[in-house]
FIMITI-367112 format. One record per residue (C-alpha): residue in one letter; x, y negated, z negated. Coordinates in Angstrom, 1 decimal, padded with zeros to 4 digits. Each point is the difference from the previous one (the first is absolute). Example, Ala and Ser with C-alpha at 12.3 -4.5 7.8 and 13.67 -1.06 7.14 Angstrom:
! FIMITI-367112
site milum->A&xx->012.3&yy->004.5&zz->-007.8
site milum->S&xx->001.4&yy->-003.4&zz->000.7
//
This chain:
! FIMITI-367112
site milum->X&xx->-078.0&yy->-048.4&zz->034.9
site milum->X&xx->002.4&yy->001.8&zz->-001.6
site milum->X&xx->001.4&yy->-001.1&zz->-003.5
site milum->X&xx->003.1&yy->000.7&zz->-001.3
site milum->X&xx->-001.4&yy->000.2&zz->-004.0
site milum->X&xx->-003.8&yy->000.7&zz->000.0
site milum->X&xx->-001.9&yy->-002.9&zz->-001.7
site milum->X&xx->-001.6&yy->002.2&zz->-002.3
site milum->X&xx->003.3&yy->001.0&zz->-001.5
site milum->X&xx->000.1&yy->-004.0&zz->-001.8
site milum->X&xx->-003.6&yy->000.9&zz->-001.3
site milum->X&xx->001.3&yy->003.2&zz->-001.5
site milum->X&xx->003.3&yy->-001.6&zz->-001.3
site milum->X&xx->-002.8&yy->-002.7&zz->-001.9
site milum->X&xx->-002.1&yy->002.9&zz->-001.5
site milum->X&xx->002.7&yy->002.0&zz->-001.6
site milum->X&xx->001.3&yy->-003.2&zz->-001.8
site milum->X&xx->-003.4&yy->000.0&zz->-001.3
site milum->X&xx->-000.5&yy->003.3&zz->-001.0
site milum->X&xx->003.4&yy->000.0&zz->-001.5
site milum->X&xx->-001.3&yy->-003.6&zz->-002.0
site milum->X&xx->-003.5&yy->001.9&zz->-000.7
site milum->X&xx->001.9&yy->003.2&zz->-001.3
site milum->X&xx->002.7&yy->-002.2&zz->-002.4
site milum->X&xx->-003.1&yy->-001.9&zz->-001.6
site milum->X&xx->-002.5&yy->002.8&zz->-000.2
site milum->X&xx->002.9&yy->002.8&zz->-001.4
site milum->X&xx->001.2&yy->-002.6&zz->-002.2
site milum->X&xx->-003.7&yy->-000.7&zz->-001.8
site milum->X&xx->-000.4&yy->003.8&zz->-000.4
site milum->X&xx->003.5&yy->000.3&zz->-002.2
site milum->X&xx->-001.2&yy->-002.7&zz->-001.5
site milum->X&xx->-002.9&yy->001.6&zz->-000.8
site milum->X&xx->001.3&yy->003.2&zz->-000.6
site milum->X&xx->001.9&yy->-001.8&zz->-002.7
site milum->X&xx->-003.2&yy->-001.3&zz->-001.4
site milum->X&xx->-001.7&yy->003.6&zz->000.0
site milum->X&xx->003.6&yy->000.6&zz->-001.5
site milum->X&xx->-000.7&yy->-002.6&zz->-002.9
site milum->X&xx->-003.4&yy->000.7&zz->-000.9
site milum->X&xx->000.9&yy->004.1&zz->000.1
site milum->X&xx->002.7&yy->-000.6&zz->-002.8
site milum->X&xx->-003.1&yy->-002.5&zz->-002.0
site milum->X&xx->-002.6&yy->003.2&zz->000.2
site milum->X&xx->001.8&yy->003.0&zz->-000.6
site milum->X&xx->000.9&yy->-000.2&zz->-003.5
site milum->X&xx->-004.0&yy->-001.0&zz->-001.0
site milum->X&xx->-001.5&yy->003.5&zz->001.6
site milum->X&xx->-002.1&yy->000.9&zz->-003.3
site milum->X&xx->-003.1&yy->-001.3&zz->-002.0
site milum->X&xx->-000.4&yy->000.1&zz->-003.1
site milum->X&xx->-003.5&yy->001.9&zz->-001.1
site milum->X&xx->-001.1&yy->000.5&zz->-003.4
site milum->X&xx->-000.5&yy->003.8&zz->-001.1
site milum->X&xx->-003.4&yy->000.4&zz->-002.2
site milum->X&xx->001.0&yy->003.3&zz->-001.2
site milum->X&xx->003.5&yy->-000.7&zz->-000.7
site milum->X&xx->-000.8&yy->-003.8&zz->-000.9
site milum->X&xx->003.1&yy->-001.6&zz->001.8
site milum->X&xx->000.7&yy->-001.2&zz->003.0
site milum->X&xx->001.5&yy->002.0&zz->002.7
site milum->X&xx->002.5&yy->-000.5&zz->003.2
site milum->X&xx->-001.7&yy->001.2&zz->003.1
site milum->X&xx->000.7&yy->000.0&zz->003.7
site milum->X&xx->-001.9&yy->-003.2&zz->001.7
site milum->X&xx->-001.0&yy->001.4&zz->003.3
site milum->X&xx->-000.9&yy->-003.3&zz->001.5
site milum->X&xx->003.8&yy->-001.5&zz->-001.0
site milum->X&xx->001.8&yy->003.8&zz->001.5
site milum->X&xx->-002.2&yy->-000.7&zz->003.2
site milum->X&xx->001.0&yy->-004.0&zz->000.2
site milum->X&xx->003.9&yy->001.1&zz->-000.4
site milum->X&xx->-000.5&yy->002.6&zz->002.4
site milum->X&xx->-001.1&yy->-002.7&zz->002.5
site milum->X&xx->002.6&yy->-002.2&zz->-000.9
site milum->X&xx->002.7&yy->002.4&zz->001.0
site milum->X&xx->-001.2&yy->000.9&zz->003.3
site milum->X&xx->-000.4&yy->-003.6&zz->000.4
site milum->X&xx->003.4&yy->-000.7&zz->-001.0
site milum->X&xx->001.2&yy->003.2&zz->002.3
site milum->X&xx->-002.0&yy->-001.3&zz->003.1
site milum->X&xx->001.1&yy->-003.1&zz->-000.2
site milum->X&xx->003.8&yy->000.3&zz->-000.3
site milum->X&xx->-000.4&yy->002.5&zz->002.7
site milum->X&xx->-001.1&yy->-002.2&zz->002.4
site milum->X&xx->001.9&yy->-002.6&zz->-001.1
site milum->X&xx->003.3&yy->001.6&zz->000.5
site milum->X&xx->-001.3&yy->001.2&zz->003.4
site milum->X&xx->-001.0&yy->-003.4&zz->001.2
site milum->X&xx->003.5&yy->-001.7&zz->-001.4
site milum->X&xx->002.1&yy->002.4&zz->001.6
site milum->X&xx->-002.0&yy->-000.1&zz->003.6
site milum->X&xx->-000.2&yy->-003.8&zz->-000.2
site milum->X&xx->004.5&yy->000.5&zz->-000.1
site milum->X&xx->-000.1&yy->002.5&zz->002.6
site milum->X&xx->-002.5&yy->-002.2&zz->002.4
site milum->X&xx->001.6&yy->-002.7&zz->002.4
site milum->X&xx->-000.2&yy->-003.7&zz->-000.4
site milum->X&xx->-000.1&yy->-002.2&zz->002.5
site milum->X&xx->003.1&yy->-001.1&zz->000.6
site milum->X&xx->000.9&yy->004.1&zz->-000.1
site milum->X&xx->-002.0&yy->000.4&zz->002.3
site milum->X&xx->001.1&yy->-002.5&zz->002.2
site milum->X&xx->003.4&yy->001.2&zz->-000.3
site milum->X&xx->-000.7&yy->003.3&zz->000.8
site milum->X&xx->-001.8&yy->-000.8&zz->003.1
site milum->X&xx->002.8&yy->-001.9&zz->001.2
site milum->X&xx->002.5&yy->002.5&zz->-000.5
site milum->X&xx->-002.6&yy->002.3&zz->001.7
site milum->X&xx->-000.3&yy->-001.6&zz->003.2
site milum->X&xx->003.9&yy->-001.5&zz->-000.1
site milum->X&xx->001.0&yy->003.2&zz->002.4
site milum->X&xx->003.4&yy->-000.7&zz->002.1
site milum->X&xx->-002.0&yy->-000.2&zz->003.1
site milum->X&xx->-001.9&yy->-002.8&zz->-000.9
site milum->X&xx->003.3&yy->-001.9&zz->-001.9
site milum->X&xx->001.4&yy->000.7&zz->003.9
site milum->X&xx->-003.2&yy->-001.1&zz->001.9
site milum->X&xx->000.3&yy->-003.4&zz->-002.2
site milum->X&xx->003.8&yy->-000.9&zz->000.4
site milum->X&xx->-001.0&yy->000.7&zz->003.7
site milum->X&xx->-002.7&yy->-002.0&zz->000.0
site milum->X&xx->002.0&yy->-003.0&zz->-002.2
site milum->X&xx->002.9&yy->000.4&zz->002.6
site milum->X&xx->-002.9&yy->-000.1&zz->003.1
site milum->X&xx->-001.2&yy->-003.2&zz->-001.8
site milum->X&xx->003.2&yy->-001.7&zz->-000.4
site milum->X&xx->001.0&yy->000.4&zz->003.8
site milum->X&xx->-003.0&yy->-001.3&zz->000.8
site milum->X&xx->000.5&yy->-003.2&zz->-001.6
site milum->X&xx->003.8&yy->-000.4&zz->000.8
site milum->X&xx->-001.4&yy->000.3&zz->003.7
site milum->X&xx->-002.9&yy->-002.5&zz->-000.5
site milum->X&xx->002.7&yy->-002.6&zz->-001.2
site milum->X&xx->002.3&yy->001.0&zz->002.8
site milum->X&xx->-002.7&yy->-001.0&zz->002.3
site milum->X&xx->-001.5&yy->-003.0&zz->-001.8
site milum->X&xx->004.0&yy->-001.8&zz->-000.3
//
């Protein structure tokens, strides 16, 4: 049997509108998270000291908190990853066909001028038929 569109082109057609849903939501939560990372970046950076008390100079000192460097470190790879992939995902979920895109394209695909031809031959083939069939029939 030959077809004239292969049924696993539909199945295809049906897994791209998918994967462009998947990539909208999933790109979409990362900037959103990204944002978050974003947020909570701009909350840590300005609190990067401790304050320790000096027994020999009997005041307090401003030193460098390791632990807080080390968390705002991880918040900005975070924040890079995040609105990396993000941006990735958003801008393959526009450049990945929908359904109806998809559709559309596999129409014009397989809408040659031979097979326009083959079916106004056909429809006139048909149509002669039944003007004969009536002929007989009155």
């Amino acid at each position: 049997m030959n077809y004239i569109i292969d049924p696993s082109v539909f199945y295809w057609i049906n897994v791209f509108g998918i994967l462009q849903t998947v990539c909208a939501i999933v790109g979409g939560i990362l900037l959103s998270a990204g944002i978050c990372f974003c947020v909570a970046y701009f909350y840590y950076r300005d609190d990067t000291t401790k304050r320790v008390y000096d027994e020999k100079k009997r005041y307090y000192v401003d030193i460098p908190d390791k632990d807080k460097l080390d968390r705002i470190h991880d918040f900005l790879t975070s924040m890079k990853i995040c609105f990396v992939l993000g941006v990735i995902l958003m801008v393959s979920s526009i450049f990945i066909p929908g359904k109806v895109t998809s559709v559309e394209m596999l129409i014009a695909h397989t809408a040659t001028f031979d097979n326009v031809n083959m079916t106004v031959d056909g429809i006139k083939d048909l149509v002669d038929y039944i003007v004969t069939a009536i002929k007989s029939a009155v």
